[in-house]
C-alpha positions in Angstrom: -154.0 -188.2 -47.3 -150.8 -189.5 -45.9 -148.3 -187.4 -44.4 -145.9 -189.4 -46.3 -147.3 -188.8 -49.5 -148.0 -185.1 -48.9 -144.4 -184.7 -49.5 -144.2 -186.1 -52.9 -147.3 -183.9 -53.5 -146.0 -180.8 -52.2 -142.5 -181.3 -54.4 -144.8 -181.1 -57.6 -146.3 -178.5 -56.8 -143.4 -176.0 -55.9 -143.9 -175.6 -52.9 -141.6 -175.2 -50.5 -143.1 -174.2 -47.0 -145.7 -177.0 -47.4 -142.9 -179.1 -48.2 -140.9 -177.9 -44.7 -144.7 -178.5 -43.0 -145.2 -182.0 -44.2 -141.8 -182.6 -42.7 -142.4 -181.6 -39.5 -145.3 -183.4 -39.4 -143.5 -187.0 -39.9 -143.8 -187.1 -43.5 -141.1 -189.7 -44.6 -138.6 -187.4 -47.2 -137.5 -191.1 -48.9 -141.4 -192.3 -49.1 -142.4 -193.2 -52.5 -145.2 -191.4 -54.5 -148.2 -193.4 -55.4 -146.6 -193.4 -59.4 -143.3 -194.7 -58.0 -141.1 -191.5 -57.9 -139.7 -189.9 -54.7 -140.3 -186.5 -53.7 -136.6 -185.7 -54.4 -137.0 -186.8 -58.3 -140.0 -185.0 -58.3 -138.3 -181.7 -57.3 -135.6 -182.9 -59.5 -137.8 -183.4 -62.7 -139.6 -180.1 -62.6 -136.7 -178.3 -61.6 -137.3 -176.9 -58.0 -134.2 -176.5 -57.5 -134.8 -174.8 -53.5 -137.3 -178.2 -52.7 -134.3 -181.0 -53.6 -132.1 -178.8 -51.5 -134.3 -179.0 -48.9 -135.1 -182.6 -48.9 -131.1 -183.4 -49.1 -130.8 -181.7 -46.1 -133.1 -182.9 -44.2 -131.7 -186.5 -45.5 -133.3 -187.9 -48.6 -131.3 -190.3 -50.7 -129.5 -189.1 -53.5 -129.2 -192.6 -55.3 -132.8 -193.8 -54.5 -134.2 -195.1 -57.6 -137.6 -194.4 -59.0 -139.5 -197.7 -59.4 -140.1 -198.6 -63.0 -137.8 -196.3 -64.4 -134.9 -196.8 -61.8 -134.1 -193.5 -62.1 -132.1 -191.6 -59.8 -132.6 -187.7 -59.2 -130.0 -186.9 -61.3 -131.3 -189.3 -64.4 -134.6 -186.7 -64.2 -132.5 -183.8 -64.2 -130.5 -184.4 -66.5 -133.5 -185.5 -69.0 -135.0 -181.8 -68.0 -131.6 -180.4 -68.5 -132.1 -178.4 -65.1 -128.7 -176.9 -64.4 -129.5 -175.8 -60.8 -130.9 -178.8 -59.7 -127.8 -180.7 -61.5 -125.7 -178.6 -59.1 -127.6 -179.1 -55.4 -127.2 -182.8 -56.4 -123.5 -182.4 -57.3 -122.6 -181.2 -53.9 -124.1 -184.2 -51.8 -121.7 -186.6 -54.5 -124.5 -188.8 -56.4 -123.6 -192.3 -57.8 -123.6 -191.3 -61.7 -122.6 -194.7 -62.9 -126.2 -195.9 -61.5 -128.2 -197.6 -64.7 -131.6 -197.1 -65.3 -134.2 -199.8 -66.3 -132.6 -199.6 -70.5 -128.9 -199.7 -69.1 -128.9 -195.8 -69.4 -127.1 -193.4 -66.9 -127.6 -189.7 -66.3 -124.4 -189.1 -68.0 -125.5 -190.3 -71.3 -128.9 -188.2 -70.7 -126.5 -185.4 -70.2 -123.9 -186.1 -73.1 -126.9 -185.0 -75.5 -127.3 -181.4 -74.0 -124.6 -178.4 -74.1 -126.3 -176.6 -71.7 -125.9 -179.0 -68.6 -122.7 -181.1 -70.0 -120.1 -178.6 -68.0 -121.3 -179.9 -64.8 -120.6 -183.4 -65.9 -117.9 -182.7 -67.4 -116.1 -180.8 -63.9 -116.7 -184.3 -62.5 -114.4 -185.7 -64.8 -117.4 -187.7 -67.0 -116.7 -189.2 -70.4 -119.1 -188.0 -73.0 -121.2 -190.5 -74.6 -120.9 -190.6 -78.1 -123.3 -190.1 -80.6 -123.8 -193.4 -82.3 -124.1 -194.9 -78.6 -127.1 -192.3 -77.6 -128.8 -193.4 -80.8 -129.0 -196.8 -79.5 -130.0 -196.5 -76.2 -132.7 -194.8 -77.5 -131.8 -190.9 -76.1 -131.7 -189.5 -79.4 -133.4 -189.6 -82.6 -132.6 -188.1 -86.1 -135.9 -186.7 -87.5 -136.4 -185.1 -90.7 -136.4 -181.5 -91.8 -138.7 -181.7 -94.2 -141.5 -182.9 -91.2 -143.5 -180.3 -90.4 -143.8 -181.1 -87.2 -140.1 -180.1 -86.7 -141.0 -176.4 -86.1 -142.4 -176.9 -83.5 -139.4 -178.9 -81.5 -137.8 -176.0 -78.8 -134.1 -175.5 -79.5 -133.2 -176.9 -76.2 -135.0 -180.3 -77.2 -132.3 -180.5 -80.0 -128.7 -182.6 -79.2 -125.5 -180.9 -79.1 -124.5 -182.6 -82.5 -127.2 -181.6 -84.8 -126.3 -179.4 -87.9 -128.4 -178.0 -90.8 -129.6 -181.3 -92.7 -128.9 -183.5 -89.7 -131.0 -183.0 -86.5 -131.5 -184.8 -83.5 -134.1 -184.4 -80.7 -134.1 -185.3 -76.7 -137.3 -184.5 -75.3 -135.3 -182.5 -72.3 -136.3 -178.6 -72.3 -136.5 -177.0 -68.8 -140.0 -177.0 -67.3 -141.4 -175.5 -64.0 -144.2 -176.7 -61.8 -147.0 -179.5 -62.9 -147.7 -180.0 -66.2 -150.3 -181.6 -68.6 -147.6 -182.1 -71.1 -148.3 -185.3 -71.4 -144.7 -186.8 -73.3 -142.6 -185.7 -70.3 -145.3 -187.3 -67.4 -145.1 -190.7 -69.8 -141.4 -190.3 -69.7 -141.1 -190.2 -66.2 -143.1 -192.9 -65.9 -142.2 -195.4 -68.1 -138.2 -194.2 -69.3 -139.5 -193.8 -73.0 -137.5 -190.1 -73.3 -138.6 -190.2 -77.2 -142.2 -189.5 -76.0 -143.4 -187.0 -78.1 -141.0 -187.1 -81.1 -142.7 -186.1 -84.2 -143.3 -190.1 -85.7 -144.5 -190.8 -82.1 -146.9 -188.4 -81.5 -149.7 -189.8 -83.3 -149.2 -193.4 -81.3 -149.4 -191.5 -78.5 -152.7 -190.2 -79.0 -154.3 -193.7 -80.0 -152.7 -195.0 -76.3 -154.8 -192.1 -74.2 -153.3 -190.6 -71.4 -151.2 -191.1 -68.5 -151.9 -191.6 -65.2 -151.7 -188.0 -63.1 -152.1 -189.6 -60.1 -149.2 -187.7 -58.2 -150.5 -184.4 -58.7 -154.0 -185.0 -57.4 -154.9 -183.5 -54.2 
């Protein structure tokens, strides 16, 4: 395996002195993972908060865009709602008015979640509104009499959702590979409704995601 893609790898997995190793070694900190992501959005989406401090100082780009998704590091954060990974990026000053492939920035992945909003909001960011995170597709209303709803963490809920009136983002903190297969289908493809109760079922007739960038 490539040096260069040992990096991506080794941001996946966690792990930090393999990360430092491939480094050394001539891995390139800015090469892109066979599914299109670069090692910093990979730290960045499973939260690894000590990896994308790591590869920002030893130069990778804080703006570099996924392919596919053209998300930034921040844009998987901020879907993950990984406050300590929000802040390493902070501090090296991030482009947040970058769009992804829908038009979609990481401030209006962030406008749906308390928990990270602060950060955003400390840089001065306006809010997306409610009725604009409907449409681009970052929230959805589902129904409390699906069953399926009980199941939803508390953290996938948005800020606005009240008894009789809730809406989901598929954004609750993970660590470390996962065969969740929503979040992998939203990294690769942008669709953060992955997984929604009315989607789940579609998602099952379509089969599985490519794991290719956690293969040894």
């Amino acid at each position: 395996m490539a040096a260069s893609m040992s990096v991506a790898n080794a941001a996946a997995n966690g792990d930090l002195t393999y990360a430092r190793q491939c480094i050394e070694n001539g891995g390139k900190v800015n090469e892109y993972s066979r599914d299109g992501m670069t090692p910093l959005a990979v730290a960045s989406f499973w939260g690894y908060a000590d990896i994308a401090e790591f590869l920002l100082e030893v130069g990778a780009n804080i703006n570099l865009c996924n392919k596919g998704t053209q998300w930034t590091p921040l844009h998987c954060a901020a879907f993950q709602g990984h406050g300590k990974v929000i802040m390493k990026l902070m501090d090296h000053n991030p482009d947040m008015t970058l769009k992804d492939s829908q038009g979609r920035t990481a401030i209006d992945f962030a406008s749906a979640l308390d928990s990270i909003w602060p950060f955003f909001a400390a840089a001065g960011c306006r809010r997306t509104m409610k009725s604009e995170l409907i449409q681009m597709d970052i929230v959805k209303k589902v129904s409390q009499d699906d069953p399926s709803i009980a199941v939803i963490p508390r953290s996938d809920f948005a800020h606005f959702s009240r008894p009789g009136s809730a809406y989901v983002m598929r954004s609750q903190p993970m660590n470390g590979p996962s065969t969740d297969k929503y979040k992998i289908e939203a990294a690769q493809t942008g669709d953060v409704l992955a997984g929604t109760p009315d989607e789940m079922n579609q998602w099952d007739r379509r089969g599985n995601p490519s794991l290719s960038m956690w293969r040894s």
